[in-house]
PQR file with spaces between the fields and no chain letter, atoms N, CA, C, O and H, PARSE charges and radii, in Angstrom:
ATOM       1  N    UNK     1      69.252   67.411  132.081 -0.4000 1.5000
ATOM       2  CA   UNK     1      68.529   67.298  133.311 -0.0000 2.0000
ATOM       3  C    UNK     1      69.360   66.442  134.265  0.5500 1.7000
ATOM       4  O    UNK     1      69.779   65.331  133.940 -0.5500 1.4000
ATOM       5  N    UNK     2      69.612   67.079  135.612 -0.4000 1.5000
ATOM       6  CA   UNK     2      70.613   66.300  136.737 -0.0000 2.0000
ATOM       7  C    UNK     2      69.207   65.351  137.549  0.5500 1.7000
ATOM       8  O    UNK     2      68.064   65.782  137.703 -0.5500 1.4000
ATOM       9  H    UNK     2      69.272   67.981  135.876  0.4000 1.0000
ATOM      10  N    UNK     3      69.483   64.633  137.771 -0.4000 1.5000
ATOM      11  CA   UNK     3      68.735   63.252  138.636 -0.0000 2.0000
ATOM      12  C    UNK     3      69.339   63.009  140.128  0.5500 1.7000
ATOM      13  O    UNK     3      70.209   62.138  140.169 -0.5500 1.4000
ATOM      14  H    UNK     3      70.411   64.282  137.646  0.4000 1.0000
ATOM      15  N    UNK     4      69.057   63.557  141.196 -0.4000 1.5000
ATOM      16  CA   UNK     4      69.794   63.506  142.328 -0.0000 2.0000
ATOM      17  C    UNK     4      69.186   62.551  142.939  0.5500 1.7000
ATOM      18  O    UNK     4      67.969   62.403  143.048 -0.5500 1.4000
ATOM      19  H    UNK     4      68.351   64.264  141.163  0.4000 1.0000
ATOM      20  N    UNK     5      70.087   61.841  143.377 -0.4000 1.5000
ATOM      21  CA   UNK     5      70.328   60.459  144.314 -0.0000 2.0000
ATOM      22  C    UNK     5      69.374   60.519  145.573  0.5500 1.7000
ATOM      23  O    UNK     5      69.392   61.331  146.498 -0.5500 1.4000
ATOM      24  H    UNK     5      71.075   61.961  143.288  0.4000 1.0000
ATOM      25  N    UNK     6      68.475   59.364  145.346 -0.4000 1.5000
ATOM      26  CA   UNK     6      67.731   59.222  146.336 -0.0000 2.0000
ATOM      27  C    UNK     6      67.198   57.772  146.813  0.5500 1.7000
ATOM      28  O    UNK     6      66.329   57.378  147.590 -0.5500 1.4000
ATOM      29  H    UNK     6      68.460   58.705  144.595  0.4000 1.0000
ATOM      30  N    UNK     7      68.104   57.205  146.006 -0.4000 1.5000
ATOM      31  CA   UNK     7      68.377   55.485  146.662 -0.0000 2.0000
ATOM      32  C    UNK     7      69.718   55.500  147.476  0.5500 1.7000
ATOM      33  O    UNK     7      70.520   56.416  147.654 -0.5500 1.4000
ATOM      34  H    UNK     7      68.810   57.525  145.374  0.4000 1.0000
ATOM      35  N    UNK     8      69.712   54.389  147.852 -0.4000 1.5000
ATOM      36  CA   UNK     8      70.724   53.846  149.120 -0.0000 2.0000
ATOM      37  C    UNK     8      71.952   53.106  148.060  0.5500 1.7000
ATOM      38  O    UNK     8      71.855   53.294  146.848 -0.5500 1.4000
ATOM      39  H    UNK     8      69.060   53.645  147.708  0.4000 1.0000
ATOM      40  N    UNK     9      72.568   52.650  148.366 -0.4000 1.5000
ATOM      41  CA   UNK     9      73.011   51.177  147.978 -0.0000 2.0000
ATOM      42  C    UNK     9      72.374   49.853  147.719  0.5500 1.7000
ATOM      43  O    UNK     9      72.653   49.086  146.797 -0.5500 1.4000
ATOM      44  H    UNK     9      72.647   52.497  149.351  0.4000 1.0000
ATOM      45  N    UNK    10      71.537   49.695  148.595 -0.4000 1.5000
ATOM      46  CA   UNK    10      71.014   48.305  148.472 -0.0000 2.0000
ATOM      47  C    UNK    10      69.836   48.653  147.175  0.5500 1.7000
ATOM      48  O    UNK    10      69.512   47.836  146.313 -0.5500 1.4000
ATOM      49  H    UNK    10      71.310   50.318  149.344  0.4000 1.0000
ATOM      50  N    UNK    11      69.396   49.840  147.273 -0.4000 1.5000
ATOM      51  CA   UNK    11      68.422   50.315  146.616 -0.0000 2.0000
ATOM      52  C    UNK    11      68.781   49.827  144.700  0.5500 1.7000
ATOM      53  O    UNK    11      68.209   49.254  143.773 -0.5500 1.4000
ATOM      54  H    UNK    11      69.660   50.503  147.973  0.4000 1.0000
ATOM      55  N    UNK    12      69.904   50.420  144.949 -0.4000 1.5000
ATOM      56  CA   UNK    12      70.824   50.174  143.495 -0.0000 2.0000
ATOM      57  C    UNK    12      70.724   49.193  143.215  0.5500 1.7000
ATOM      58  O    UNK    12      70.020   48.731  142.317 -0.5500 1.4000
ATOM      59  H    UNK    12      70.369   50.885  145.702  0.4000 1.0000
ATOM      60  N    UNK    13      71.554   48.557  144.079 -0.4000 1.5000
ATOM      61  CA   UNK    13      71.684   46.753  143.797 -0.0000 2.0000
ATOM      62  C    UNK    13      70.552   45.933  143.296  0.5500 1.7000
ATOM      63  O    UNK    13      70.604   45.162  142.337 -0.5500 1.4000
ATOM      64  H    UNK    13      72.125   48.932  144.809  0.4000 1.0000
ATOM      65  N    UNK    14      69.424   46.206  144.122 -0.4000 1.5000
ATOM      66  CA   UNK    14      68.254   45.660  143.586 -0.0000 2.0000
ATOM      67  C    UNK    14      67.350   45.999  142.355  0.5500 1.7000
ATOM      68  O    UNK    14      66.815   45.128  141.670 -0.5500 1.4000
ATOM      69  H    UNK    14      69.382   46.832  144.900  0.4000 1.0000
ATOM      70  N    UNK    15      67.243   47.177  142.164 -0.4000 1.5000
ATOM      71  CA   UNK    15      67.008   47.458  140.880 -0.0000 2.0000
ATOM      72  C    UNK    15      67.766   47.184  139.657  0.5500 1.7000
ATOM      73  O    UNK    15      67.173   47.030  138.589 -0.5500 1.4000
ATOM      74  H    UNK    15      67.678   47.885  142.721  0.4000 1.0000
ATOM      75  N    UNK    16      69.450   47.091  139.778 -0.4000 1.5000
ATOM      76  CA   UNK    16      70.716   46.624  138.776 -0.0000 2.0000
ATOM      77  C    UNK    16      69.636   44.896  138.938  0.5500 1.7000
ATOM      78  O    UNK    16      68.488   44.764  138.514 -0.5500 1.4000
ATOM      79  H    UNK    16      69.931   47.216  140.646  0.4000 1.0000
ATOM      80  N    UNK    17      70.161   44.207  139.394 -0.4000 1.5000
ATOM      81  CA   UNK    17      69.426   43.225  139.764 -0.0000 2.0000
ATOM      82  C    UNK    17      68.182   42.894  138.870  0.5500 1.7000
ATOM      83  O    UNK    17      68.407   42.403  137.763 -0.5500 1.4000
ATOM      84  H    UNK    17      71.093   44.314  139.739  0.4000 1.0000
ATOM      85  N    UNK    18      67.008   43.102  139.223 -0.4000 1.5000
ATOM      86  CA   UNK    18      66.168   43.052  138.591 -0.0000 2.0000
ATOM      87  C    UNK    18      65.496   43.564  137.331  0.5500 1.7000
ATOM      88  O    UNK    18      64.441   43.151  136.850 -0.5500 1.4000
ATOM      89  H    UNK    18      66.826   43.501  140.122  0.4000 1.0000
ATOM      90  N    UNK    19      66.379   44.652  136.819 -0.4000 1.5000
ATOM      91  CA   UNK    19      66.442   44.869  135.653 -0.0000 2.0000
ATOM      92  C    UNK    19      66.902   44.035  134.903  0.5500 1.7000
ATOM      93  O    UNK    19      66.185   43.759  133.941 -0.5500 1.4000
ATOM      94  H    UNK    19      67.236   44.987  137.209  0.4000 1.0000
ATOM      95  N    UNK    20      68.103   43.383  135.008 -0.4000 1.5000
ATOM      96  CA   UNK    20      69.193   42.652  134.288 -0.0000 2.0000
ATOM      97  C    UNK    20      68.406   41.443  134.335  0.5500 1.7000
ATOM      98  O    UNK    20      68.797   40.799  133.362 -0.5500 1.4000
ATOM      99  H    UNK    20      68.685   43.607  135.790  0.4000 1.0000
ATOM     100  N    UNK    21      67.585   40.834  134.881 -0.4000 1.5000
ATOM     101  CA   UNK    21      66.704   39.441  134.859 -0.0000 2.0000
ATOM     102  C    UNK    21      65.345   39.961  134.184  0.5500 1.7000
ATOM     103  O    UNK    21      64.651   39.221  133.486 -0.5500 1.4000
ATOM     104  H    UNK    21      67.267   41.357  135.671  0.4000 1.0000
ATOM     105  N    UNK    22      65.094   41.010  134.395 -0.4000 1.5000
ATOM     106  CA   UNK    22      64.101   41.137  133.721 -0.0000 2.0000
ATOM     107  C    UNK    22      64.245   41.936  131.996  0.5500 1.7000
ATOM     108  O    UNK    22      63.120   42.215  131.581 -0.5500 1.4000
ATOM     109  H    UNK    22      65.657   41.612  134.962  0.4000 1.0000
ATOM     110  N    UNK    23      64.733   42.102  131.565 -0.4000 1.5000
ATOM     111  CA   UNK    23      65.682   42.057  130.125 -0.0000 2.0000
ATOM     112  C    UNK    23      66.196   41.179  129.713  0.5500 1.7000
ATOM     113  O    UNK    23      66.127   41.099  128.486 -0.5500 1.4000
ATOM     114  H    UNK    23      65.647   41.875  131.902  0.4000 1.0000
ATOM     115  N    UNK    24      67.021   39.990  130.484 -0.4000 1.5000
ATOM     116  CA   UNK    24      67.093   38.903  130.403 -0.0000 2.0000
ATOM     117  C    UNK    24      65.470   38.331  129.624  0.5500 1.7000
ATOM     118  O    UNK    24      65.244   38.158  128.426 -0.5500 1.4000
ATOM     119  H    UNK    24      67.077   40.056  131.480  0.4000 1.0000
ATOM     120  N    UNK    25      64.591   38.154  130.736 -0.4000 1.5000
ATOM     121  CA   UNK    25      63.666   37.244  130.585 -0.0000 2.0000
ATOM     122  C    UNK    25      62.446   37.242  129.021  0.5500 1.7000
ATOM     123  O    UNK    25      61.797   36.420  128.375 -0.5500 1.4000
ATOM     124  H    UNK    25      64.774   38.294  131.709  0.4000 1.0000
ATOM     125  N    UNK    26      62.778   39.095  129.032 -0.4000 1.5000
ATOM     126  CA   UNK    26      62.462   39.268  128.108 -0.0000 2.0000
ATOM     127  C    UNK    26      62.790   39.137  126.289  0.5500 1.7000
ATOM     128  O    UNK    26      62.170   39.231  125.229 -0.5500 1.4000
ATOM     129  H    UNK    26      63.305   39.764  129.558  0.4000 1.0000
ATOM     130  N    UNK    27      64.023   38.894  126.730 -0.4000 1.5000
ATOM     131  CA   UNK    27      64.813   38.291  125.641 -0.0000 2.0000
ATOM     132  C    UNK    27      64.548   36.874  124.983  0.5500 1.7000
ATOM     133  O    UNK    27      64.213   36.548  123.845 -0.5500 1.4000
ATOM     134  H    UNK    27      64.526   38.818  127.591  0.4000 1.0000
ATOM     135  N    UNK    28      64.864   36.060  126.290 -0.4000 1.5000
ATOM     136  CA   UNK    28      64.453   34.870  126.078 -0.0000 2.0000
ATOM     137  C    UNK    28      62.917   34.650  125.501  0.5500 1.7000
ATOM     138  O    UNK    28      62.631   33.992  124.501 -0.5500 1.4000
ATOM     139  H    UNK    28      65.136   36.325  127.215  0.4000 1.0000
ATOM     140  N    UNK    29      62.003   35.349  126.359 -0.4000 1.5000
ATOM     141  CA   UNK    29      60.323   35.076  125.517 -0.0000 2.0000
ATOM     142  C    UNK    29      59.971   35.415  124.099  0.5500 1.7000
ATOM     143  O    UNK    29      59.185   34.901  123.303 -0.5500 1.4000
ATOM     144  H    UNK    29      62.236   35.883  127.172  0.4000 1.0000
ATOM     145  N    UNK    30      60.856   36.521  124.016 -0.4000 1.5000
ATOM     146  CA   UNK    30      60.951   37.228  122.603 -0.0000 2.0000
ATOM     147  C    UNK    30      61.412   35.849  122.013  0.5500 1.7000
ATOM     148  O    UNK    30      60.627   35.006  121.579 -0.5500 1.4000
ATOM     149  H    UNK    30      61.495   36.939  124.662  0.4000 1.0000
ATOM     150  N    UNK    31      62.568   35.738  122.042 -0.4000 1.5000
ATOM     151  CA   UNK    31      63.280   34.588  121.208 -0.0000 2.0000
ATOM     152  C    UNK    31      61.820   33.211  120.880  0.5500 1.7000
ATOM     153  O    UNK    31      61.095   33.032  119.901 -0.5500 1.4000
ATOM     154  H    UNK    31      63.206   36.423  122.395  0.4000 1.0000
ATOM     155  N    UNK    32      61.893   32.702  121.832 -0.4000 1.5000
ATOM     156  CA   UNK    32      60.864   31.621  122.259 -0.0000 2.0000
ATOM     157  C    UNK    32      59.456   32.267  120.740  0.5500 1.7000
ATOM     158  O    UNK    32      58.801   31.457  120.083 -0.5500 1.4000
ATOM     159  H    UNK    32      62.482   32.847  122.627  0.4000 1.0000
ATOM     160  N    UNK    33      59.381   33.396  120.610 -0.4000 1.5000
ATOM     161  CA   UNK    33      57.990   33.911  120.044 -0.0000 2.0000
ATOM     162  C    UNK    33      58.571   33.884  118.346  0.5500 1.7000
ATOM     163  O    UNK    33      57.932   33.678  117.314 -0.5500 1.4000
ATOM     164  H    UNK    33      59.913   34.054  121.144  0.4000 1.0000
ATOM     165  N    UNK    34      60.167   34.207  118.572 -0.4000 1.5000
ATOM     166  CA   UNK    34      60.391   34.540  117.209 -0.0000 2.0000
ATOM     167  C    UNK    34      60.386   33.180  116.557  0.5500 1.7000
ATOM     168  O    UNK    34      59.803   32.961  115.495 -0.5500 1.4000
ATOM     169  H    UNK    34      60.686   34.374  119.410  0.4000 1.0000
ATOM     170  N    UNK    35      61.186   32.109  117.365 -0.4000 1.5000
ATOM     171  CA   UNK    35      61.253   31.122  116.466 -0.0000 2.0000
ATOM     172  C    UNK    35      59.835   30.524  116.673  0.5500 1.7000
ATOM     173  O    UNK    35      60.044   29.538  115.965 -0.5500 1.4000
ATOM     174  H    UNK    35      61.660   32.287  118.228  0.4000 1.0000
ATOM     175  N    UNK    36      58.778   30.380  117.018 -0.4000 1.5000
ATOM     176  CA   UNK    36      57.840   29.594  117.111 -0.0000 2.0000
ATOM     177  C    UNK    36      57.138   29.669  115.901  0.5500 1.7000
ATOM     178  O    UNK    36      56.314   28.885  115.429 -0.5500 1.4000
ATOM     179  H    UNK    36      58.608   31.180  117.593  0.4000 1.0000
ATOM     180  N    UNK    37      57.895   31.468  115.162 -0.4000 1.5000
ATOM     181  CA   UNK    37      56.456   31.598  114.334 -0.0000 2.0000
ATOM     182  C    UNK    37      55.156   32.749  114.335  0.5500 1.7000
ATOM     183  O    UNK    37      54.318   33.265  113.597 -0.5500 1.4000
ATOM     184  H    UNK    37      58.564   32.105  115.546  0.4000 1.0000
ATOM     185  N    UNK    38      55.705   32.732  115.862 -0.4000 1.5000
ATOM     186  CA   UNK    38      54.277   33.913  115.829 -0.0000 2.0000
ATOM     187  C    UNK    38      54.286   35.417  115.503  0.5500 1.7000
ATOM     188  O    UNK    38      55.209   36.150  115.858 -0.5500 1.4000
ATOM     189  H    UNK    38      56.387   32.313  116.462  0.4000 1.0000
ATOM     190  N    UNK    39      53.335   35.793  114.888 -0.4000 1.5000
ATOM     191  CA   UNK    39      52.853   36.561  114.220 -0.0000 2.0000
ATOM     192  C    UNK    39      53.139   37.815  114.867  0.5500 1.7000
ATOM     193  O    UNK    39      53.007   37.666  116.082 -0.5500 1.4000
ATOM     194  H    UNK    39      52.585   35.197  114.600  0.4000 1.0000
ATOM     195  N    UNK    40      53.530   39.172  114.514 -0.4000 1.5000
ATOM     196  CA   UNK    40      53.221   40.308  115.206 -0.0000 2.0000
ATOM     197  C    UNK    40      52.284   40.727  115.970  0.5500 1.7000
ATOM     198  O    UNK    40      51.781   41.773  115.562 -0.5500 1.4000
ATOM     199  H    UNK    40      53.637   39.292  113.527  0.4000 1.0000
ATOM     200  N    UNK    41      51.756   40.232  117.131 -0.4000 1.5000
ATOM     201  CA   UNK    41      50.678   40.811  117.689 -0.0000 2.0000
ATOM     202  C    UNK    41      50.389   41.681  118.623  0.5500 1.7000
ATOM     203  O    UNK    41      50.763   42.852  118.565 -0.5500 1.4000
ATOM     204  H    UNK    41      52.165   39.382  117.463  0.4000 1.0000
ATOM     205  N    UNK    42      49.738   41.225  119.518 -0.4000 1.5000
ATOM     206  CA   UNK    42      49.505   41.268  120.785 -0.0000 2.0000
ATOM     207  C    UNK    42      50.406   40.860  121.981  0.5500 1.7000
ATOM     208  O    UNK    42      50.583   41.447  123.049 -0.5500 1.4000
ATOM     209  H    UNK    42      49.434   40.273  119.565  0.4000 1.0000
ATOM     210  N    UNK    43      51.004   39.522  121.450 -0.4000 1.5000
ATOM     211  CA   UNK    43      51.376   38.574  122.226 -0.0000 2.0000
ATOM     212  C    UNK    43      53.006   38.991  122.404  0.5500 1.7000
ATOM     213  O    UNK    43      53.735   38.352  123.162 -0.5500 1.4000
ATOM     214  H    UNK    43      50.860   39.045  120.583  0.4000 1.0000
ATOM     215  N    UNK    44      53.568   40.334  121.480 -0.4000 1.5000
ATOM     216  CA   UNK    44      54.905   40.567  121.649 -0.0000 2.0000
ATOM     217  C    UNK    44      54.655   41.587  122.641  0.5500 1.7000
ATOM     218  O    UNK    44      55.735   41.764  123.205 -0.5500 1.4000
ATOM     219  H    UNK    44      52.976   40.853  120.864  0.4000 1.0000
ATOM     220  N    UNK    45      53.694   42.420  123.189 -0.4000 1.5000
ATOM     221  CA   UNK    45      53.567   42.989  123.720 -0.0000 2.0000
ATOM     222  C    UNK    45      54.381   42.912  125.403  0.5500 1.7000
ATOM     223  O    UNK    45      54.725   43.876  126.087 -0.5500 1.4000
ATOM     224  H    UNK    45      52.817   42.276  122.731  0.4000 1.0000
ATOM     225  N    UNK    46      54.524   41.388  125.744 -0.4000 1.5000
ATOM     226  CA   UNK    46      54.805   41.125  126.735 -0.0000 2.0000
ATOM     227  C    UNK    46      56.254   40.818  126.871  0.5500 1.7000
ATOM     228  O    UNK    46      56.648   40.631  128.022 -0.5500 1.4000
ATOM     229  H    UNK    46      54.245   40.604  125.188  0.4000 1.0000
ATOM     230  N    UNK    47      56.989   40.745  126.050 -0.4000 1.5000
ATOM     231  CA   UNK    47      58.290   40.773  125.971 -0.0000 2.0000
ATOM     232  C    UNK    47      58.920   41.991  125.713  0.5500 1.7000
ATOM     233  O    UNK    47      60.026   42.326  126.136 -0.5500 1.4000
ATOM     234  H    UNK    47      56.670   40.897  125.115  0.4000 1.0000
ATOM     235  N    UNK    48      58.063   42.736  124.896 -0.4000 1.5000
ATOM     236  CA   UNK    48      58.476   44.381  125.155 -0.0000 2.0000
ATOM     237  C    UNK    48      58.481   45.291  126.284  0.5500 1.7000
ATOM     238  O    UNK    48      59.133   46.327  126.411 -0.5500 1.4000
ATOM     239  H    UNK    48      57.164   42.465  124.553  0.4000 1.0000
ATOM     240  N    UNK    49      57.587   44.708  127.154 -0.4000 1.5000
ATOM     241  CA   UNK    49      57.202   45.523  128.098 -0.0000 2.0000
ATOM     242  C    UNK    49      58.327   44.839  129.181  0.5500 1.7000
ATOM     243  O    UNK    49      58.806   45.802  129.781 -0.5500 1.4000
ATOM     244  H    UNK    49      57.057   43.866  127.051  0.4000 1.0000
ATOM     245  N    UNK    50      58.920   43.645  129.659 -0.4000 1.5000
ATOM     246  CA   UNK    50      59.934   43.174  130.217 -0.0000 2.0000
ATOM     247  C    UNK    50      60.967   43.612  129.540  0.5500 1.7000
ATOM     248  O    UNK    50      61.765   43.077  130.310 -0.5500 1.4000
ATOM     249  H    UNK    50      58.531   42.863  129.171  0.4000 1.0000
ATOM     250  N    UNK    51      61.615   44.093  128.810 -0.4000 1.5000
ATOM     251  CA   UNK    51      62.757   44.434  128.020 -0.0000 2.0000
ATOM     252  C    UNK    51      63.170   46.400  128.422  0.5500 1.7000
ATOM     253  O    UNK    51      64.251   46.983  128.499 -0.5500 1.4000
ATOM     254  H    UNK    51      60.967   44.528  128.185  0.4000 1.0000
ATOM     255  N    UNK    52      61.458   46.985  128.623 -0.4000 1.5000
ATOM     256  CA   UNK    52      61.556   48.376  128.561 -0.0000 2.0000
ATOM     257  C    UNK    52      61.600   48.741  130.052  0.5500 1.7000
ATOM     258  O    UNK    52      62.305   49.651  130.487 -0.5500 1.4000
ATOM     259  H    UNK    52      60.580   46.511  128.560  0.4000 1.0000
ATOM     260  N    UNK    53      60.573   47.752  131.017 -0.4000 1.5000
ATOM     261  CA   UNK    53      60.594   48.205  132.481 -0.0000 2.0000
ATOM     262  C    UNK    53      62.059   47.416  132.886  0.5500 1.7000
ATOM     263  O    UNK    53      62.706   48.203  133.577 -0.5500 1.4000
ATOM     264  H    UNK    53      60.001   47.013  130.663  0.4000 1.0000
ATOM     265  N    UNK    54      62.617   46.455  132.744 -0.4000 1.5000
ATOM     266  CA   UNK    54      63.979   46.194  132.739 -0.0000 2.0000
ATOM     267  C    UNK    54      64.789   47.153  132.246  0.5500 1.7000
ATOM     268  O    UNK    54      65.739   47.206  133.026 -0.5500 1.4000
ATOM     269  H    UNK    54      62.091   45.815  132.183  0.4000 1.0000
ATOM     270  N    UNK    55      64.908   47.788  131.547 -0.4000 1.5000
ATOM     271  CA   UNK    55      65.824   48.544  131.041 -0.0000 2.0000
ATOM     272  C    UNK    55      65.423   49.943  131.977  0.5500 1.7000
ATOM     273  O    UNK    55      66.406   50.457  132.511 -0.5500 1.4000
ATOM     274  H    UNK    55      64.136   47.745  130.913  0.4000 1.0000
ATOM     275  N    UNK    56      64.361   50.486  132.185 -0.4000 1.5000
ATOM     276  CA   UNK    56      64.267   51.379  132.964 -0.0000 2.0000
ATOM     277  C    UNK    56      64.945   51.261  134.295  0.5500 1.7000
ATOM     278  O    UNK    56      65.483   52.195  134.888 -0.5500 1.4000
ATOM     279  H    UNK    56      63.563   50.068  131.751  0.4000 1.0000
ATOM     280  N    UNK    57      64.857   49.879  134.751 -0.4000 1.5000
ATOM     281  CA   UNK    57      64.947   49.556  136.442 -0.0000 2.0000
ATOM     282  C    UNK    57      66.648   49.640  136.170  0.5500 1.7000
ATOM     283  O    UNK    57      67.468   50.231  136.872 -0.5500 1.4000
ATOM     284  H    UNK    57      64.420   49.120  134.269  0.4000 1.0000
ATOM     285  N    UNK    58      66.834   49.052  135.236 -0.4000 1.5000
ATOM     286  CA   UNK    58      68.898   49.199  135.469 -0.0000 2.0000
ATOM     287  C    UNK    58      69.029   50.837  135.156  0.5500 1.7000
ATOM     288  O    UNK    58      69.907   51.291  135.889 -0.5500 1.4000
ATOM     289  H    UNK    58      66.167   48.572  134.666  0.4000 1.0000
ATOM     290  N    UNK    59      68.471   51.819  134.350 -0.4000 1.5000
ATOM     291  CA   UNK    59      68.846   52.700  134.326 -0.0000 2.0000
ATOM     292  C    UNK    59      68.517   53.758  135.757  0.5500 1.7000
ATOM     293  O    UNK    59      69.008   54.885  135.828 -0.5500 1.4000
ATOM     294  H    UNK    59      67.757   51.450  133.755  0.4000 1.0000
ATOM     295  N    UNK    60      67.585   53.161  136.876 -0.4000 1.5000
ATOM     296  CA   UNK    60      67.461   53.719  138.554 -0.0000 2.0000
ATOM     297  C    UNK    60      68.200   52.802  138.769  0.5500 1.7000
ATOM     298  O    UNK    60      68.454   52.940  139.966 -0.5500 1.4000
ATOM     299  H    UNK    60      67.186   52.246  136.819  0.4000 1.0000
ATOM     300  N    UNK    61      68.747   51.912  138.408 -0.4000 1.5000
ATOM     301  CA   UNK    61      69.802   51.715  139.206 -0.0000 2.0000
ATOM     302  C    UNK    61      70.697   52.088  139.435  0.5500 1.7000
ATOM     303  O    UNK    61      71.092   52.151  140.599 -0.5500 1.4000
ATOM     304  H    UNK    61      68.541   51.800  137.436  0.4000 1.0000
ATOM     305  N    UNK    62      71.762   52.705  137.863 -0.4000 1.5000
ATOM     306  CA   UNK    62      72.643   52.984  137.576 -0.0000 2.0000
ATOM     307  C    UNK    62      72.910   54.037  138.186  0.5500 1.7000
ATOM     308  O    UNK    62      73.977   54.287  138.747 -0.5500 1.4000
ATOM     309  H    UNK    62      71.441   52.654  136.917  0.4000 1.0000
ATOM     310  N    UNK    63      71.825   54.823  138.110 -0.4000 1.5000
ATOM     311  CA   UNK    63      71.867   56.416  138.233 -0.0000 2.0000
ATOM     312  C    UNK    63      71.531   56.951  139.700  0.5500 1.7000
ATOM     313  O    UNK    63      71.610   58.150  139.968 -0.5500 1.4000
ATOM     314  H    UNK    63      70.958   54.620  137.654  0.4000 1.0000
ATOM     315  N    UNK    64      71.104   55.863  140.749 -0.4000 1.5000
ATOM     316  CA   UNK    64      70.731   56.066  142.277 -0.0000 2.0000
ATOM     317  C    UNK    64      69.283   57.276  142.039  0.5500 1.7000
ATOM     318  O    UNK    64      69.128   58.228  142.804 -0.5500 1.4000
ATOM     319  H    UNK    64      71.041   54.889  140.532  0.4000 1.0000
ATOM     320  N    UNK    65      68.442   57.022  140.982 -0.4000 1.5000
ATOM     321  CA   UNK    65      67.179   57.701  140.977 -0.0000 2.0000
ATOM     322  C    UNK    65      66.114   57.029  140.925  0.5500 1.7000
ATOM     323  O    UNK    65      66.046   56.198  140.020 -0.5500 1.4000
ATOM     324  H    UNK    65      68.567   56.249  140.361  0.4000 1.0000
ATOM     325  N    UNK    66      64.949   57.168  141.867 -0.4000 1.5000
ATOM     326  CA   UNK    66      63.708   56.066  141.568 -0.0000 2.0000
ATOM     327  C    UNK    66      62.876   56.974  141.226  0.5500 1.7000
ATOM     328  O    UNK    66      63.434   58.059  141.394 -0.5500 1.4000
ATOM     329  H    UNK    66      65.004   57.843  142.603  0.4000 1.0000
ATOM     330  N    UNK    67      61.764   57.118  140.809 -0.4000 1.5000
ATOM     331  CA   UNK    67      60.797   57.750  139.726 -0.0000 2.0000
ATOM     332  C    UNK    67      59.770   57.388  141.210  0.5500 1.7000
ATOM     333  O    UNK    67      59.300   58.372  141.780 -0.5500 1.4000
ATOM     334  H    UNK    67      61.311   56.237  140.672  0.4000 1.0000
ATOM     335  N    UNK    68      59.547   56.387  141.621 -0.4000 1.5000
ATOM     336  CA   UNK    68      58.595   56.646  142.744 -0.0000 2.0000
ATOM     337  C    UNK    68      58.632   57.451  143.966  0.5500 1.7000
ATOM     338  O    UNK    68      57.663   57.979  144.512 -0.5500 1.4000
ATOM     339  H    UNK    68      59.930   55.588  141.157  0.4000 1.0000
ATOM     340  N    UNK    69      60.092   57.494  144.405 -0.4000 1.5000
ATOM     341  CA   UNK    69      60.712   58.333  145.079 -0.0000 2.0000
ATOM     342  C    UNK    69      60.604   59.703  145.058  0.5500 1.7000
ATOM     343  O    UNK    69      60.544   60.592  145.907 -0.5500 1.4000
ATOM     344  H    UNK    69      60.879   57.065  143.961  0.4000 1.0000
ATOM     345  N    UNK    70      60.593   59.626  143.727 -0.4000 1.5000
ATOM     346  CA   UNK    70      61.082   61.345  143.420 -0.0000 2.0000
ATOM     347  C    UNK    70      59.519   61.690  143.280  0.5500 1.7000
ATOM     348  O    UNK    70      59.263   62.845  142.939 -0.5500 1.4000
ATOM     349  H    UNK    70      60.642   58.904  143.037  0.4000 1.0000
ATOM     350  N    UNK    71      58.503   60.858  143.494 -0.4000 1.5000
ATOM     351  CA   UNK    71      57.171   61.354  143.011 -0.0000 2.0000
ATOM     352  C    UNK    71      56.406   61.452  144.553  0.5500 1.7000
ATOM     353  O    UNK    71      55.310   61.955  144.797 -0.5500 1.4000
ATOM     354  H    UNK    71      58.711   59.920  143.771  0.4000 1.0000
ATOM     355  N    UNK    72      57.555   60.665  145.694 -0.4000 1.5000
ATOM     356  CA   UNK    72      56.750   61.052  147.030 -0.0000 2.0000
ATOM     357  C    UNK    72      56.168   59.988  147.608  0.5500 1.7000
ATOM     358  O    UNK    72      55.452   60.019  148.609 -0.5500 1.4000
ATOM     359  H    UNK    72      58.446   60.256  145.495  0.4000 1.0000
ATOM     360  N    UNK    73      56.542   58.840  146.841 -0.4000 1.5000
ATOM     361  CA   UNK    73      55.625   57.430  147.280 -0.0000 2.0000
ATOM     362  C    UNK    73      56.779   56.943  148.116  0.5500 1.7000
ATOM     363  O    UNK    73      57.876   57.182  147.613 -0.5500 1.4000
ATOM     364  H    UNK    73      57.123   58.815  146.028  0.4000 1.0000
ATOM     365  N    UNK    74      56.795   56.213  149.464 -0.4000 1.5000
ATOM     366  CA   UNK    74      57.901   55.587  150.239 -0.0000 2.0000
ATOM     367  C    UNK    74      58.073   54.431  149.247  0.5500 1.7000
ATOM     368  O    UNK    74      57.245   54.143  148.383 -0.5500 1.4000
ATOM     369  H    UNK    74      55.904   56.018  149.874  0.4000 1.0000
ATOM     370  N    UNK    75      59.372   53.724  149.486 -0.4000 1.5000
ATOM     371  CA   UNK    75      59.803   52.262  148.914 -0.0000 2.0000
ATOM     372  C    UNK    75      60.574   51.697  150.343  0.5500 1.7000
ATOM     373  O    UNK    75      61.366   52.172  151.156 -0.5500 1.4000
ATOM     374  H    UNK    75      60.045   53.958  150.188  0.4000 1.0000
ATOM     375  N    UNK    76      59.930   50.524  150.172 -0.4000 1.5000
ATOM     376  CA   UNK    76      60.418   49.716  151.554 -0.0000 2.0000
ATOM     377  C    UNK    76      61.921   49.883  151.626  0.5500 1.7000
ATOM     378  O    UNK    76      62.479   50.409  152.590 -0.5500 1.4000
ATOM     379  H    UNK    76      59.286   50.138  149.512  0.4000 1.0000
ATOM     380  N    UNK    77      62.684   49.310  150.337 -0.4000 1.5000
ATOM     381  CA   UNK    77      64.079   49.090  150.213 -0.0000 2.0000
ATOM     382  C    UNK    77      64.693   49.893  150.245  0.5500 1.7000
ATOM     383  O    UNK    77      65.910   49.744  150.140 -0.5500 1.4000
ATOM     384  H    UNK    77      62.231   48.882  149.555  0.4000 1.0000
C-alpha cells in the first residue's frame, strides 16, 4: 500500500518530534513501573499507549502521511 504525502515539512518535523518524546516518555514510565515492582496491570497500560501513539506519530512523520488528513479532518500545522 503507497501512502501519498499530505504533510508539509513542518508537518514532519513535528510529528518526528513528538513521537520521539513521546516513546521517550514512555520508556522512561515503563522503566519507573518495572523497577518499582508493579504488577502487570492496568497501570502499564499507560506507557504502552505512549510508546504505540509515539511510534505511530514518527512513523507520519517519516512517511509525510497523517491518518487525520487522509480521513478529511483539517490540521492547523
Amino acid at each position: 500500500m503507497k501512502f501519498q504525502c499530505n504533510i508539509g515539512a513542518k508537518g514532519k518535523f513535528i510529528r518526528l518530534v513528538s513521537g520521539s518524546l513521546g516513546v521517550l516518555v514512555g520508556i522512561v514510565l515503563s522503566s519507573f513501573l518495572f523497577f518499582s515492582g508493579a504488577e502487570l496491570s492496568t497501570l502499564w497500560i499507560a506507557p504502552a499507549s505512549l510508546i504505540g501513539g509515539g511510534a505511530f506519530a514518527m512513523f507520519e512523520g517519516w512517511s509525510g502521511w497523517c491518518v487525520a488528513r487522509a480521513l478529511g479532518f483539517w490540521t492547523p500545522i
